[in-house]
N, C-alpha and C positions, 0 to 999 in steps of 0.2 A: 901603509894602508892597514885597515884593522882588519884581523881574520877572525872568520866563523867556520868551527868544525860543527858538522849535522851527522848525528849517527842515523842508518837508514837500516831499516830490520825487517824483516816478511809481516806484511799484516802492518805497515804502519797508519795512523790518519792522513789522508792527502788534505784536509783540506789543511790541517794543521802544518804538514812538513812544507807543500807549498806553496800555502801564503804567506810562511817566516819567508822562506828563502826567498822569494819573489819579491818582498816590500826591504832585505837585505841587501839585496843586491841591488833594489832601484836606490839607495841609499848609498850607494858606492862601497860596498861592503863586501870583501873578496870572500865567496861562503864555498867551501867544498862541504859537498855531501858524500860522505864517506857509509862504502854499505859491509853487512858484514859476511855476507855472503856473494853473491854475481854481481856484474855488473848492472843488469836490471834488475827492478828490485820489485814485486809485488804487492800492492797496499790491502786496505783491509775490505776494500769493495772495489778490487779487481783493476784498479790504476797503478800502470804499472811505470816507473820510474830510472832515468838511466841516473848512476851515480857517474860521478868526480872518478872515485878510486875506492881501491878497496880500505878499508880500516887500517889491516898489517901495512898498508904501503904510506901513514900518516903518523906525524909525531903530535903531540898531544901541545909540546910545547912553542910548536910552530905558530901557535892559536892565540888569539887574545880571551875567547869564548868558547863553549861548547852550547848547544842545542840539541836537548834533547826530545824526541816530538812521543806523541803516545799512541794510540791505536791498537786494537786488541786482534792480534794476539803481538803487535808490535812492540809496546813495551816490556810484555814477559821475553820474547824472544831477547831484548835490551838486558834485563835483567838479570837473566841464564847466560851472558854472557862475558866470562873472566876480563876480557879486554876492554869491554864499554866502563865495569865500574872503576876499573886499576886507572883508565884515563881520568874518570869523573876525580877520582880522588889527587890524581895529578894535578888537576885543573885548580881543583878545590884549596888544595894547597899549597899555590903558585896563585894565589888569589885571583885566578881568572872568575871571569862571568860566568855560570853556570844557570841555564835556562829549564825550564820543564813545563810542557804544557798538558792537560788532562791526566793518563792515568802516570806517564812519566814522572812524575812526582816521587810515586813509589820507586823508581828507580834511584834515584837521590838517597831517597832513606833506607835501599840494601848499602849503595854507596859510604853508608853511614855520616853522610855532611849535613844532615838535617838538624841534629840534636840541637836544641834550646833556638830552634828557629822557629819563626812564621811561618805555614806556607800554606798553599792550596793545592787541590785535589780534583780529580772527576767527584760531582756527588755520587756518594754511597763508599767511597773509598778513606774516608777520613783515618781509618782503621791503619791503612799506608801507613800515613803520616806519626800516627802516635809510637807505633813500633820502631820507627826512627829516632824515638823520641821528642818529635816537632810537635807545634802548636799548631791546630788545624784552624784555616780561616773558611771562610765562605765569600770572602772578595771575589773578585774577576782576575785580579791578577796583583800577587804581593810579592815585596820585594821584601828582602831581609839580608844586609848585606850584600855578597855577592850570588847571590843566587834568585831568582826571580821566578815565579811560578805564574801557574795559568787553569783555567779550568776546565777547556774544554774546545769543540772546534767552531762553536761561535763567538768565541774571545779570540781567536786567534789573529786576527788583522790588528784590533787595539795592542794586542799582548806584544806583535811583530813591530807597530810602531814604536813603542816603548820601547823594544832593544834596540831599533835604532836609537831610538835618543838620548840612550845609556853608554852606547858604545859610539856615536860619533854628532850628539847635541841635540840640543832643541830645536833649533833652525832648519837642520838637514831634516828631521824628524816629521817637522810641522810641514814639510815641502811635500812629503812624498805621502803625508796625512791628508794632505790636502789634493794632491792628484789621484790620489786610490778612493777620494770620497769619506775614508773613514773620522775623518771629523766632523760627519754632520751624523753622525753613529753614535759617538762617545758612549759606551754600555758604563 
């Protein structure tokens, strides 16, 4: 079964962290959401969240993928934190899937796996991106290699089908596109 690690941090986006996890796991997709502080975990308008486990109690390499979700002040807390990028760059290097949607992006380019890539950004943050040395897009959601981006938390169900259909097909992908409605959406 294909595994998704989700890093979960104070102040994340809910609608972004979960509608991934939600359209992942109706795809038969084993996701732990790993927080890096308690077990509940506080979003960035007050939904608050029980994790899987803590962070320290998960290996990086247990994972097919990482997901990383954004939300302010959830991706700097991401950011600021030694173990989120040491994983990211683990991932990164063991060619897993590395995900990012709005401002999480920048987290990728502390990460430093950006360089001579596509990616996208929340607007007004393109700034992220080029410090990483990445190429900034203005898509809805670009892939480049292993790594897949996203812009924001009204892309997030297209951006969420898409990693299913990266990480376990089109068919599985097109099913759960088609029970959540988001194919009659296509942004």
């Amino acid at each position: 079964m294909v595994k998704v690690l989700v890093f979960l941090a104070t102040g994340f986006e809910e609608i972004e962290t979960v509608t991934v996890v939600d359209v992942l796991r109706r795809a038969n997709i084993d996701v732990t959401v790993a927080s890096l502080t308690s077990n509940v975990v506080e979003g960035a308008h007050a939904m608050n969240v029980v994790a899987d486990k803590k962070i320290d109690e998960v290996d990086v390499n247990d994972f097919d993928a990482i997901f990383v979700p954004g939300g302010n002040p959830g991706y700097k807390n991401l950011r600021n934190d030694p173990r989120v990028i040491e994983m990211i760059k683990q991932a990164y290097n063991a060619n897993k899937l590395i995900a990012a949607i709005c401002a999480a992006p920048a987290v990728l380019s502390d990460a430093g796996i950006l360089k001579g890539k596509n990616s996208t950004i929340y607007p007004g943050m393109d700034n992220e991106l080029v410090a990483g040395g990445a190429t900034p897009k203005q898509d809805n959601i670009v892939i480049d290699g292993n790594i897949v981006t996203s812009r924001g938390p009204a892309t997030a169900l297209p951006f969420a089908v898409k990693l299913a259909e990266i990480l376990v097909g089109k068919q599985v992908a097109d099913s759960v596109s088609k029970k959540t409605l988001e194919n009659i959406l296509r942004l």
